[in-house]
C-alpha positions in Angstrom: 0.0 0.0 0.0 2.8 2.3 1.1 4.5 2.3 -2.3 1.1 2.1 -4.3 0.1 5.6 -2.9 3.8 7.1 -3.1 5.2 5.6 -6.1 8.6 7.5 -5.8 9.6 5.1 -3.6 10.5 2.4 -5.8 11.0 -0.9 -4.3 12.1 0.2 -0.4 14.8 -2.2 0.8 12.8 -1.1 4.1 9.6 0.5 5.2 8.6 1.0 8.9 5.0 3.3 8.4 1.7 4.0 10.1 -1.2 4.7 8.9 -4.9 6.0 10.3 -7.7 7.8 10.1 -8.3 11.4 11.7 -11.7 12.4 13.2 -14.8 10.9 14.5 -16.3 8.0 12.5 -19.9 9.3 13.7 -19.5 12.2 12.3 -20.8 12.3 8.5 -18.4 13.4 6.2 -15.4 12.9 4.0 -12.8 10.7 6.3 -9.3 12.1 6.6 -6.0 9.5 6.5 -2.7 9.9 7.8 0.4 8.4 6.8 3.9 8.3 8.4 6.8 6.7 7.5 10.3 6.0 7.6 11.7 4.0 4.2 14.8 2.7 3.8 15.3 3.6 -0.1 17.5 1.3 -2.9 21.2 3.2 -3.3 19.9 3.8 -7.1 16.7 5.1 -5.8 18.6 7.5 -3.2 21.2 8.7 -5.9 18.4 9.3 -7.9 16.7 11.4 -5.2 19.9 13.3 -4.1 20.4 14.2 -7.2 17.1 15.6 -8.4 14.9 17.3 -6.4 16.7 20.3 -5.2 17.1 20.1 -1.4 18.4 22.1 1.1 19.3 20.7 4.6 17.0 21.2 7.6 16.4 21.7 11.0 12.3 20.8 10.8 11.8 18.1 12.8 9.1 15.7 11.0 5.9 15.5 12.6 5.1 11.7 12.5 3.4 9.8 14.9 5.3 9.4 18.2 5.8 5.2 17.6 8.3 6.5 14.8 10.1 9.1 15.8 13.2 6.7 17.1 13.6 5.9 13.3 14.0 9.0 11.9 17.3 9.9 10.7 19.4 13.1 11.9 20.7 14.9 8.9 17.5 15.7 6.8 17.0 17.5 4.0 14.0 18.7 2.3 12.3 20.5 -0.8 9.1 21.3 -2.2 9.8 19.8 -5.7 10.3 16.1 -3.5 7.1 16.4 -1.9 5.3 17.0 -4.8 7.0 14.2 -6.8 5.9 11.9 -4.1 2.0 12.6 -5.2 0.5 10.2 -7.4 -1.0 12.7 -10.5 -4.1 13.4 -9.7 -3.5 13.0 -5.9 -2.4 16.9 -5.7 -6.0 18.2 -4.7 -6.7 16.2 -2.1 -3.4 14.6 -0.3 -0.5 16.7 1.2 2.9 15.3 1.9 5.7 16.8 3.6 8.9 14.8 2.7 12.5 14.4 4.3 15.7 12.7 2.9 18.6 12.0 4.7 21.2 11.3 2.2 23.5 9.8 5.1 20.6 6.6 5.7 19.3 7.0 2.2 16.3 7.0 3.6 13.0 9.2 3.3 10.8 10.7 5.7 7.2 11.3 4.8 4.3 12.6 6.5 1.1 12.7 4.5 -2.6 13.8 5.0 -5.4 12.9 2.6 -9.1 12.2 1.6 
């Protein structure tokens, strides 16, 4: 499922990720999901991501749910253009991602909201 929604990814040598649903399942409406996740990216796939997308190193700390946060990497570095590669097309209106890559782990950090 994890790679389904966020096709970037590839195939992940590892993937530690949680998923949910945000709000009150009595209450009619469109249902919000959450994804977090820690993935542990091919070295092709990380080149690949080093290389393209533009990023600038960060002192954000992700916010991911708190079962996670042990994994996540130290040196991270971000960029719009790698969030928004990360979307699915189509998935632009109605997911947000905020992305991380730490080019030390070659690993990404991703924290995504959608309908």
């Amino acid at each position: 499922p994890l790679t389904k929604r966020f096709p970037l990814l590839g195939s992940p040598v590892a993937a530690i990720w949680y998923s949910g649903q945000m709000g009150d399942d009595s209450i009619p409406g469109p249902t919000t999901y959450w994804i977090d996740a820690v993935v542990t990216l091919t070295p092709g796939a990380a080149a690949e991501i080093e290389a393209g997308y533009d990023l600038h190193i960060t002192t954000d700390v992700p916010d991911v749910v708190e079962a996670l946060r042990a994994d996540v990497p130290g040196d991270l570095w971000t960029s719009d253009s790698l969030a928004a590669a990360l979307l699915k097309d189509g998935d632009a209106q109605s997911w947000t991602v905020k992305a991380y890559f730490s080019p030390t782990a070659g690993q990404i950090v991703l924290s995504a909201r959608g309908q």
